[in-house]
N, C-alpha and C positions, 0 to 999 in steps of 0.2 A: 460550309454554310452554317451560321447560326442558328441558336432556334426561335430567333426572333428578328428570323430574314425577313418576314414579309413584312415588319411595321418599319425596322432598320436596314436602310439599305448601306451595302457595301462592305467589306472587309475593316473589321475593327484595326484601331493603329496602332500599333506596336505596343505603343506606350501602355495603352490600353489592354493589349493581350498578353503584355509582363505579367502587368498585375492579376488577370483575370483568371490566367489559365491556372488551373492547380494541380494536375496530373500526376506531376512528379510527387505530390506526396498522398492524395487521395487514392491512389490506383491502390490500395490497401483494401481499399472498400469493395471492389470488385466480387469477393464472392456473395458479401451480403448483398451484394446491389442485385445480382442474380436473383439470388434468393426471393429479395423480397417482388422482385417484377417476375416472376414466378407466383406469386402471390396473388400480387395485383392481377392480373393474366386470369387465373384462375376465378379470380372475383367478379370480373367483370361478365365472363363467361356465362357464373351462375347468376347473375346479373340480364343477361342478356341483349349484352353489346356487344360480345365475340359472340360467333359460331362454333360450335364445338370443331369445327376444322380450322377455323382462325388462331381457336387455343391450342390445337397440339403443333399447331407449325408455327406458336411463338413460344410456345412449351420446348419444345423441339429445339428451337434455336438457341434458347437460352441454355438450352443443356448443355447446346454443344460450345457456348462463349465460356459455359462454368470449365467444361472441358479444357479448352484451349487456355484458360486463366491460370489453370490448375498446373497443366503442365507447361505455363510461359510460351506457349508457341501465339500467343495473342500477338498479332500485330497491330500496335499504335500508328496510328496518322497523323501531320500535322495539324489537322480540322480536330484530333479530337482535345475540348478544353478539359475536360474532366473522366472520371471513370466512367459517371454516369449518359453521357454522350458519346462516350467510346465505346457500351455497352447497346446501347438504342441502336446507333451508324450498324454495329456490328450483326445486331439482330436483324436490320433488314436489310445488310448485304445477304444474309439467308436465307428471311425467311421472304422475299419480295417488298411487295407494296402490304403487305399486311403488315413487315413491321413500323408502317408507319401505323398501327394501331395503339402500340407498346403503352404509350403516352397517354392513352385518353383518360379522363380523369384525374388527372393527374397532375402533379403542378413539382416541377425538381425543389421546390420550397419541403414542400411534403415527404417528399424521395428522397432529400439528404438528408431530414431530420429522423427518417425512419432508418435508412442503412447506418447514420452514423449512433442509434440506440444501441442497433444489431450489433455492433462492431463493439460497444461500450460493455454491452451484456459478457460478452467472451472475452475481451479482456480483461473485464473485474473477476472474472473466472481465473485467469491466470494467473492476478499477482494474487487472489485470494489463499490458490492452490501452494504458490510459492511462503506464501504469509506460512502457511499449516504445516511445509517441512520445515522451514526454521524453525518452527516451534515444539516439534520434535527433536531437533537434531537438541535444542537446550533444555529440552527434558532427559532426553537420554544422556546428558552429558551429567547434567544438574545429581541424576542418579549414580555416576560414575564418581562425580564428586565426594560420597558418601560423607563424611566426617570433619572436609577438609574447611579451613576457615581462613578469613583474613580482614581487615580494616573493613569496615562501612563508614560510609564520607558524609559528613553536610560540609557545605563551603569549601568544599576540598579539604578537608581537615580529618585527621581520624577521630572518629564518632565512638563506636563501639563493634565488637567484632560479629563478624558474619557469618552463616553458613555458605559459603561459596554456592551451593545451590539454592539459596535462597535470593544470592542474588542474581544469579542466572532466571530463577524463574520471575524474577522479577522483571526481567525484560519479555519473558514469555508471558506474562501477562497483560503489558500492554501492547505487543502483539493480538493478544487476546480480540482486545477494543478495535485494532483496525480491520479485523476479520468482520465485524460487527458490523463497522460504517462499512464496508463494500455491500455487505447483504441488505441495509438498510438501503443504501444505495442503487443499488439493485433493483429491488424491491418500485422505488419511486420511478427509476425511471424506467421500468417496462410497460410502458401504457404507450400502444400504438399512435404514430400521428397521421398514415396512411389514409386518404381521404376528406383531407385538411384542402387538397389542391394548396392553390397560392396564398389564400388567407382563410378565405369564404364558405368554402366548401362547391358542392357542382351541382347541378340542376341535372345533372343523369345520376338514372338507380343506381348509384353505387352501393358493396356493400362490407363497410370500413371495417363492422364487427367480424364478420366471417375471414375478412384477410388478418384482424388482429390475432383472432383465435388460431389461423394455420401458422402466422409466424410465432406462436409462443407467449404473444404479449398477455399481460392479466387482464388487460383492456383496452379500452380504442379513448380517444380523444373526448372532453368532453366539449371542449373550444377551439375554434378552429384556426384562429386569431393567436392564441396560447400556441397550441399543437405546434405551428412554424416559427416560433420566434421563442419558443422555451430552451435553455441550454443549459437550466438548472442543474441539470444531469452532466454537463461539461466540466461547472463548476465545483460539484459535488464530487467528482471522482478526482479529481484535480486538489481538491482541499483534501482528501483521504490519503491518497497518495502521495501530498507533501508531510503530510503530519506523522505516514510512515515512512518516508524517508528520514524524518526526525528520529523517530527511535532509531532505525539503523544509524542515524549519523552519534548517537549516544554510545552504541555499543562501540562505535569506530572510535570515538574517542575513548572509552576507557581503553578498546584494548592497543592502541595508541600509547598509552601512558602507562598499561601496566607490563607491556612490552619492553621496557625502555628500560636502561643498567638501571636507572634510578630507583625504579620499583621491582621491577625482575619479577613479576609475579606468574607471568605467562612467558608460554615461547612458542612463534611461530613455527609451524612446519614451512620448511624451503618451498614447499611448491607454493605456497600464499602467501610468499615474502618477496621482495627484492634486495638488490644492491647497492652500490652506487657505482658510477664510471668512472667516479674518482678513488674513494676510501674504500679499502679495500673490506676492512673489517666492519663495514655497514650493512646489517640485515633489518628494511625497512617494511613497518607495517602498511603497506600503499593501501590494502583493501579499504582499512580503517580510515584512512586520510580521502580516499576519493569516495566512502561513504559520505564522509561528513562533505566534502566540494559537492557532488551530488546535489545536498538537501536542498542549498542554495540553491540548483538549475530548478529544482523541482517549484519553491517555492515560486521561484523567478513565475514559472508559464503559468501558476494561479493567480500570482496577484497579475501578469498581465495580462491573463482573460480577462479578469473582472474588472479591469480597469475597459476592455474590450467594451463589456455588456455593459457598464455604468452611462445610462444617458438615453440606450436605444426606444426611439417611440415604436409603437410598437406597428404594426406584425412583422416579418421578413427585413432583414436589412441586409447588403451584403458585408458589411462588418464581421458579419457572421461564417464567416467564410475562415475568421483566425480562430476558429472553434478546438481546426483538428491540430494542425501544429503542434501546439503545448500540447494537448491530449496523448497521439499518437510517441511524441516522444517523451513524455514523462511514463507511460506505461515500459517502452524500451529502457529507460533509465531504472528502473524503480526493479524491476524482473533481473537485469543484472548485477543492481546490488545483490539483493535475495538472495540467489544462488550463490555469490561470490561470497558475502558472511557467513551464508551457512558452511560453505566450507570450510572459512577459515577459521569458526569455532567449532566444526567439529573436531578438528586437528590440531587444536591448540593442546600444548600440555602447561600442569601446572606444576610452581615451585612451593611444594606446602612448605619448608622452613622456612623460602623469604615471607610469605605470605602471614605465616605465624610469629615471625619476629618481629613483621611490621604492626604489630596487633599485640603481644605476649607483655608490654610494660603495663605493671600495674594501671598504670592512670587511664588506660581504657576500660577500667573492671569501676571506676567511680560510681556511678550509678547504682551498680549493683549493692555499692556501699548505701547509698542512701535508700535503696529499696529494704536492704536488710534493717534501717533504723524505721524505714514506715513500717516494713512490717509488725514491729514491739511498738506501735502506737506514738511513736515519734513526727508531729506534722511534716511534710515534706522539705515546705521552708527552713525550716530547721533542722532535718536531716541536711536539707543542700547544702547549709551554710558550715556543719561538722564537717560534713565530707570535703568542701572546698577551702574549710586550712587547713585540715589535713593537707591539702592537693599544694597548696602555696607553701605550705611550712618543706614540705618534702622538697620541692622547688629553689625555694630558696636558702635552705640550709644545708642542703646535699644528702640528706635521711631517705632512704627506700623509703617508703609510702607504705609499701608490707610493714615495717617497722612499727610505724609510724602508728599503724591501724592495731597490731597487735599489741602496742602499749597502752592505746586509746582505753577509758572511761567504759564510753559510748559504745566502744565496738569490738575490741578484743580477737584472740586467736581464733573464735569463729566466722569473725567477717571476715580476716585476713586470708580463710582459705579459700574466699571468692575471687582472691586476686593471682589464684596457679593459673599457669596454661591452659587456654581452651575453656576451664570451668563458667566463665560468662555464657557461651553460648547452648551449656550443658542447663542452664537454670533458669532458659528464657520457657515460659510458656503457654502467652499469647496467642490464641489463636490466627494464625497469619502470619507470625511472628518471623524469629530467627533462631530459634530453638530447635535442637534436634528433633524430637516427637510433632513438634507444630509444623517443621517444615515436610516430614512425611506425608502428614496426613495434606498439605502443602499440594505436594506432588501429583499424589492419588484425585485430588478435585483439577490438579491442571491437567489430568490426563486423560479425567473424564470431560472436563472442557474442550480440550480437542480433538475427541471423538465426537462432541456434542456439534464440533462443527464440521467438520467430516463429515456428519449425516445431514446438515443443513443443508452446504457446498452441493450435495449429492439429490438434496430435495430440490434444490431451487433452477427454475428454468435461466437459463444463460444462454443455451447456441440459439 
């Protein structure tokens, strides 16, 4: 039976309960659904629309659906369409005709906006929590790295040389920012809609504040209209979650490419590598490669929520029903990168001579040339344009550029000693930068940032 037997009669049509039922991927919800009619249960009590023996025998029952959820002995029915009607059925197969009480007040409008917050709350918990060891594991590596250098890229091109921890924590830092948007995130969407009913609200004493406060939330609804048909909070984690699959899909391509004979700057460990079935001598970065496939599914399920919500009049629509889909599997997708990168940079090793060779030709130490003519008061523009025939004469005439520099006017055997091994990134000192001393002091502010959210993670309500 439906629960909208008495205005519809008859058994829906197939066709109709293709689309309708969602079981097979809502049943996820089952312990917040508990929870929160556990909740409700309680409220109405202190309310005075249960009896205090109404409530412990739908207290009671509820315990024991959590029970049975817990350890899977729940048996589903064909009648049940969703968790939250396989949860109500099952309460009063228990608890009698009182649990046809379960319900009052109540509108499943309200009930799935409220268990699917609960269920959002805990998972922004977990990729949060996954976000904070990644970003450990690239600090402690970042520190392992100590001295070690190689290329930094614009356009794919060698830039200037880097502290390999500097650019490690350069992905720990915008890490950083996704930790951010989950809390902000967070944050927005724990405002209870419990009490909302179907749009309207209900004309019994309910009391919305008091169930907001036992489930956690920072507040209750201010609109009741809003409260059922908000999924801001769908979108919002959704947009977080693709944007950090992005960075993961960045790390995947660099270590993608600096894996590879061509660069040889990294080397996988076998256990976060594969083969092929054919070439024998192929060890392939997969983690990197289905990071970056990933990013794509992730974006996929935001833009196609919000292609979802674009149009909806408001309050409740069932449209809203493709909420959890992309939700529920962009947090599975997004959890198994996490883990899977962080392993595989933490067991990466590096090659510091290819890394240093790829970096050690003078013509990445240029700048450094023109910084040494601004520093004696030479304009920039005119520093650049010295230093870049130098760069062209060296080029085209087949002359080292050390030569070139040491015979120079302008700049002589003291510039020329900016262009040894490594001394670039010995004489950066930038705050932020990529200098030895900058990038330390670098470290110590990323270390104190992910302690800073560690105790955040740890303040803020989630279950």
């Amino acid at each position: 039976m439906t629960l909208w037997s008495g205005r519809i009669g008859g058994a829906m049509a197939p066709e109709l309960a293709d689309m309708s039922i969602s079981l097979d991927f809502d049943r996820v919800l089952g312990s917040v659904d508990v929870r929160a009619s556990r909740a409700h249960v309680k409220g109405l009590h202190r309310s005075g629309l249960l009896t205090e023996e109404e409530s412990e025998a739908l207290v009671t029952a509820l315990d024991q659906v959590a029970h049975e959820l817990n350890d899977e002995t729940f048996v589903f029915v064909a009648t049940d369409e969703d968790i939250h009607t396989a949860v109500e059925r099952r309460v009063t197969e228990i608890a009698g005709t009182t649990g046809g009480k379960l319900h009052t007040g109540r509108s499943r409008n309200d009930q799935v906006a409220t268990d699917l917050r609960l269920w959002t709350r805990a998972a922004l918990q977990d990729v949060a929590e996954n976000v904070v060891a990644l970003q450990k594991v690239l600090v402690t590596r970042a520190e392992e790295a100590g001295d070690l250098y190689l290329p930094g890229y614009t356009h794919l091109q060698r830039a200037q040389p880097v502290l390999l921890a500097h650019h490690l924590a350069a992905h720990a830092w915008a890490f950083a920012r996704d930790v951010d948007r989950l809390l902000a995130t967070n944050d927005r969407l724990n405002v209870s809609p419990l009490g909302a009913g179907a749009l309207a609200g209900s004309s019994l004493a309910l009391d919305p504040d008091g169930v907001a406060e036992e489930l956690g939330f920072r507040a209750r609804f201010e609109n009741s209209m809003d409260a059922v048909s908000d999924r801001d909070f769908v979108a919002e984690a959704l947009f977080d979650i693709s944007l950090l699959g992005i960075h993961l899909s960045r790390i995947g391509e660099e270590v993608v490419l600096f894996t590879s004979e061509e660069f040889g700057f990294f080397t996988l460990d076998d256990r976060y590598a594969t083969g092929s079935s054919m070439l024998p001598q192929k060890k392939n970065a997969d983690i990197g490669e289905l990071a970056r496939g990933k990013a794509g599914r992730l974006i996929g399920n935001l833009t196609g929520f919000l292609a979802v919500l674009k149009g909806l009049p408001l309050s409740y629509n069932r449209d809203l029903q493709e909420d959890k889909e992309p939700l529920f599997d962009a947090v599975v997708q997004i959890n198994l990168v996490l883990k899977a990168v962080a392993g595989m940079v933490e067991t990466l090793t590096w090659d510091a001579d290819n890394m240093a060779n790829a970096v050690d030709s003078s013509m990445s130490g240029a700048i450094d040339l023109a910084e040494f003519l601004v520093a004696r008061g030479v304009p920039f523009r005119e520093a650049h344009g010295i230093v870049g025939g130098l760069v062209g004469k060296s080029l085209h005439e087949g002359v080292a550029l050390v030569t070139l520099v040491e015979e120079s006017s302008e700049l002589g055997p003291e510039a020329a000693a900016l262009l040894g091994p490594g001394e670039s990134t010995a004489h950066r000192q930038t705050p932020g930068g990529a200098g030895v001393a900058a990038v330390a002091q670098q470290l110590e502010r990323l270390t104190d940032q992910i302690a800073l959210e560690v105790e955040q993670l740890n303040a803020t309500q989630w279950l």
